[in-house]
C-alpha positions in Angstrom: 25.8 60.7 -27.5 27.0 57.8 -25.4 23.3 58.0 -22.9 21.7 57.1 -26.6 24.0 55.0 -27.4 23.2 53.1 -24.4 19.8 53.7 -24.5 19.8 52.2 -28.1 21.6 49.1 -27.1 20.1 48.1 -23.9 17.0 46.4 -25.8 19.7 43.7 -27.5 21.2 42.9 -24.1 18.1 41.8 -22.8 17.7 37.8 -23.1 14.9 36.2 -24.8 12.7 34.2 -22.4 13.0 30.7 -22.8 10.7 28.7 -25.3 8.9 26.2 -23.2 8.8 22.9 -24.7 5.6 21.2 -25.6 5.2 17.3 -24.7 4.2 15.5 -28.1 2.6 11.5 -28.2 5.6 10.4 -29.0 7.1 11.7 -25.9 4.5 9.5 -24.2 5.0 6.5 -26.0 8.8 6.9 -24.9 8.0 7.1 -22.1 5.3 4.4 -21.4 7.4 2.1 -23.1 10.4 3.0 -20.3 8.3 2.5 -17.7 6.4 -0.6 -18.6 9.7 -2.7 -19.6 12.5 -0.9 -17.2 10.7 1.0 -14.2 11.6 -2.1 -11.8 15.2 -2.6 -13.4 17.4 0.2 -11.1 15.3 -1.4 -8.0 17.3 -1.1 -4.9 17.1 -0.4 -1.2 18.2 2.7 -0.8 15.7 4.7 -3.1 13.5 1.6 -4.2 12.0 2.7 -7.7 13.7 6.1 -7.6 16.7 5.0 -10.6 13.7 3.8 -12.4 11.4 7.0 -12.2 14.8 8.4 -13.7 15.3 6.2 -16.3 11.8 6.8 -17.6 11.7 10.9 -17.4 15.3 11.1 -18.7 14.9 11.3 -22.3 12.4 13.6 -22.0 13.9 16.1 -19.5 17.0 16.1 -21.8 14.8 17.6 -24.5 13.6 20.2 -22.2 16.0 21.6 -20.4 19.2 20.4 -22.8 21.9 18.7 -22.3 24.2 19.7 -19.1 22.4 22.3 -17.8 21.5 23.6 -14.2 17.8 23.0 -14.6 18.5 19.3 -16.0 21.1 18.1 -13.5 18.6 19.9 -10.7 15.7 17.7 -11.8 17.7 14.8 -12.1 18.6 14.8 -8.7 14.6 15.3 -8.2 13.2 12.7 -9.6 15.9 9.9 -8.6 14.8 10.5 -4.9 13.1 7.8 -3.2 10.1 6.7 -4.7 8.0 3.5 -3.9 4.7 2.6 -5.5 2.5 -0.1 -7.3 3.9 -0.8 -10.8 0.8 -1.7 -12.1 -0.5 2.7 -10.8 2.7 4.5 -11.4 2.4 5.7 -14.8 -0.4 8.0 -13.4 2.4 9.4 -10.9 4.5 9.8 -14.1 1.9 11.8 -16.3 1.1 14.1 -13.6 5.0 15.0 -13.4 4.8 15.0 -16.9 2.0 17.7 -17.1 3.6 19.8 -14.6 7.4 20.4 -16.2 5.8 21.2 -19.2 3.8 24.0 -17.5 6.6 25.3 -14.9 10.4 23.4 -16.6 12.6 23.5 -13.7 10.1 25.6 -11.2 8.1 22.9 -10.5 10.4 21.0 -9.0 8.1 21.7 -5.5 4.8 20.9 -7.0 6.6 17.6 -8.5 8.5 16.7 -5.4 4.6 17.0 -3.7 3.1 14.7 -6.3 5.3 11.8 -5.9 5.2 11.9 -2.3 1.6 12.4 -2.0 0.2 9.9 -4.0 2.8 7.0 -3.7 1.0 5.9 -0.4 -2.4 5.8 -2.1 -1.4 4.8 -5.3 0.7 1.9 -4.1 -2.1 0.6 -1.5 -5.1 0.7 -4.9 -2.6 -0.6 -7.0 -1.2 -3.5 -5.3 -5.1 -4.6 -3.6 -6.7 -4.7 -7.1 -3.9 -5.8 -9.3 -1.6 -7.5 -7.2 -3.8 -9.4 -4.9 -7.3 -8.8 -6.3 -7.2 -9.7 -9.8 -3.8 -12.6 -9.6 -6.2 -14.3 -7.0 -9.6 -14.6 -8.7 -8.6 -14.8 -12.3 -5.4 -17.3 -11.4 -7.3 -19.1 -9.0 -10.1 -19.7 -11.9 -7.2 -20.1 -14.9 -5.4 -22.6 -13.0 -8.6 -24.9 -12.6 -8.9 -24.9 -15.9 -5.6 -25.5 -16.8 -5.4 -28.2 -14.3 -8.7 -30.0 -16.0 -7.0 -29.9 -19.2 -9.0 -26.6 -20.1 -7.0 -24.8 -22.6 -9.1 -21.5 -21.4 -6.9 -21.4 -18.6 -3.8 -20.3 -20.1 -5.8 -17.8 -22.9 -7.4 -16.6 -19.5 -4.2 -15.9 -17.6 -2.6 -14.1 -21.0 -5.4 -11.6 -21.6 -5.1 -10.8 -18.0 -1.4 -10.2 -18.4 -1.7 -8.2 -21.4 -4.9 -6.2 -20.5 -2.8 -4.7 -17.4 0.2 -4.1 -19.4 -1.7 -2.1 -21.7 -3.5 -0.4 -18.8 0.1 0.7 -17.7 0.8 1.9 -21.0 -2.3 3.9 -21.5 -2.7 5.4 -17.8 0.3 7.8 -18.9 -1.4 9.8 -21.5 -4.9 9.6 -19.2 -2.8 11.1 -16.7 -1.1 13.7 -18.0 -3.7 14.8 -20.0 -6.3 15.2 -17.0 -3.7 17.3 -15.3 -3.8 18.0 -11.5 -7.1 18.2 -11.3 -6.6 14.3 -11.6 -5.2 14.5 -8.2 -8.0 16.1 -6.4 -10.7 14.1 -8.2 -8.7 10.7 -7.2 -8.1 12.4 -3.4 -11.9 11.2 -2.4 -12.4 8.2 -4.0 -8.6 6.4 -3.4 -9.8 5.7 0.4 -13.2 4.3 -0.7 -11.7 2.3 -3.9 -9.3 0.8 -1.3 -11.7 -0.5 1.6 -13.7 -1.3 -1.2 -10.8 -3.8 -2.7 -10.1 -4.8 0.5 -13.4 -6.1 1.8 -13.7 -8.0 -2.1 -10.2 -9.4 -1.5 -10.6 -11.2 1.9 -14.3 -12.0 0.5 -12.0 -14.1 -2.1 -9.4 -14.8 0.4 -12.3 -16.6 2.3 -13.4 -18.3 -0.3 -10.3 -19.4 -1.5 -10.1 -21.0 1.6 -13.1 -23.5 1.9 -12.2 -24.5 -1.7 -8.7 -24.9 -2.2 -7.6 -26.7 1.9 -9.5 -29.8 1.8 -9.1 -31.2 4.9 -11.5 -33.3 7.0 -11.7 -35.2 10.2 -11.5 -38.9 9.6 -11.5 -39.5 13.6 -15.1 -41.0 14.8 -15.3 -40.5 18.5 -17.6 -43.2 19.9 -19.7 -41.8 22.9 -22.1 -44.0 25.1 -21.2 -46.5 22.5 -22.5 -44.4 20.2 -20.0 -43.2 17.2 -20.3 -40.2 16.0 -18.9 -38.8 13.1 -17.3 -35.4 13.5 -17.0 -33.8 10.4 -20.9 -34.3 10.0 -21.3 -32.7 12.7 -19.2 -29.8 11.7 -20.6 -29.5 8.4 -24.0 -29.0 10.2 -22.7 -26.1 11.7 -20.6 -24.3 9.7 -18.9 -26.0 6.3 -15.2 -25.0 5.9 -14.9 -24.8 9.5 -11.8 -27.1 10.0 -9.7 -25.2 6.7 -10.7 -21.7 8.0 -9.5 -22.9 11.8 -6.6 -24.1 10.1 -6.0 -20.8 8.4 -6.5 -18.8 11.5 -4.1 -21.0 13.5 -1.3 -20.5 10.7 -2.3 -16.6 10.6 -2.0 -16.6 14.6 1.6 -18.4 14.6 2.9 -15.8 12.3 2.2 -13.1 14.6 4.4 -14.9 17.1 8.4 -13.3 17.5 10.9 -15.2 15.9 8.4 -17.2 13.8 9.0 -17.2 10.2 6.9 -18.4 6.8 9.3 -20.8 6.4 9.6 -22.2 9.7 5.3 -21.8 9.9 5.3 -23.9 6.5 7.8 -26.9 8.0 5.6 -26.8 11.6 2.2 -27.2 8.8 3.7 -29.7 7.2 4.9 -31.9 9.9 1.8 -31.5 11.8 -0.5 -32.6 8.4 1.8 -35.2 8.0 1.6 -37.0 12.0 -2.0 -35.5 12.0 -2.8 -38.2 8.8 -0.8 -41.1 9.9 -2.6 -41.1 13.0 -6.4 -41.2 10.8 -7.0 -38.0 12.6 -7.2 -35.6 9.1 -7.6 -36.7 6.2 -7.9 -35.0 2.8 -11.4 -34.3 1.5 
């Protein structure tokens, strides 16, 4: 009697697996929104963006794992690890977590752990070379002409750059967390070519950023078997620019020295350009 009456009861001792929750859009509009207006607020040195990554997954971790619990307070302490990476490429980070607690809750906590510190380096090197050096240089370079001429193109230019990469961010969530992992080894053979590829286009820029923007010339005509010659001619016939991009390289080649500084390299430029022109050696072009 009592072997059937533990037989008989054993099935309603056993606990129901736990439902696994299912991310909705407005899960991702949460947390796009966090991330695009408040991923760079907890900044510190300790753990960089990791208070940040936090912040942005919170809401949504409390609605899977509830309020309190082992697997919440275990993937808190996961995701507010140190983390560094481009703001403009971290949503994709963020998706790819996204997509992986929904398929494994608290067990992926390895799989997520691998993510963030995998892709951080690349993500952080594309991001920052296209939209932080890239993109700032050649469109604010070109909107700042304008807005200098009077051009009132310059400032609609600026803004639609602005707001097309905030909306990027917004949207690269969703992209990523619908593509899944298989995002990550898709993006694993083209982030080293997408890199040298921004790279070689940014000094491109860089380079010509320089003969347009340092306009410096020699005013100095040395006079040679009573002859005078005028030396920045002669330098134009052999390479235009010359003087700004020597000028560069001399700045670039003081900063490598120890104990120089960009602030003591900007005071050394601008006493130098400052003697150089009183004594009608430079003058500006």
């Amino acid at each position: 009697m009592s072997s059937n009456s533990a037989t008989m009861a054993s099935p309603a001792t056993e606990v129901a697996p736990k439902k696994r929750y299912t991310v909705t859009k407005k899960d991702l509009r949460q947390i796009s929104r966090r991330s695009v207006f408040g991923f760079q607020l907890g900044w510190n040195y300790e753990r960089m963006q990791g208070s940040g990554y936090l912040f942005t997954m919170l809401p949504l971790m409390r609605r899977m794992y509830g309020d309190n619990t082992p697997e919440l307070k275990r993937m808190m302490r996961t995701e507010n690890q140190f983390f560094n990476t481009s703001n403009f490429l971290n949503n994709i980070i963020i998706g790819l977590d996204v997509a992986l607690q929904e398929e494994g809750g608290a067990d992926s906590e390895p799989a997520v752990a691998g993510i963030k510190t995998g892709l951080m380096g690349p993500m952080a090197s594309v991001g920052d070379a296209i939209f932080g050096s890239l993109l700032p240089t050649i469109l604010g370079a070109l909107a700042a002409s304008l807005a200098v001429a009077g051009n009132p193109l310059g400032i609609i230019l600026w803004s639609v750059e602005c707001i097309l990469t905030g909306i990027l961010r917004y949207w690269e969530t969703s992209f990523a967390y619908q593509t899944g992992t298989s995002l990550v080894t898709t993006m694993k053979d083209k982030l080293s070519a997408i890199t040298a590829s921004a790279s070689v286009l940014g000094i491109y820029m860089v380079g010509s950023l320089i003969a347009s923007n340092i306009n410096v010339i020699f005013t100095v005509n040395p006079s040679i078997a009573g002859a005078s010659i005028n030396l920045q001619n002669t330098l134009n016939t052999v390479l235009p620019g010359l003087l700004p991009a020597g000028i560069v390289a001399l700045i670039y080649w003081g900063l490598g020295k120890k104990g120089m500084t960009s602030t003591k390299m900007i005071f050394i430029t601008l006493i130098c350009a400052v003697a150089l022109s009183a004594l009608g050696i430079i003058a500006k072009g």
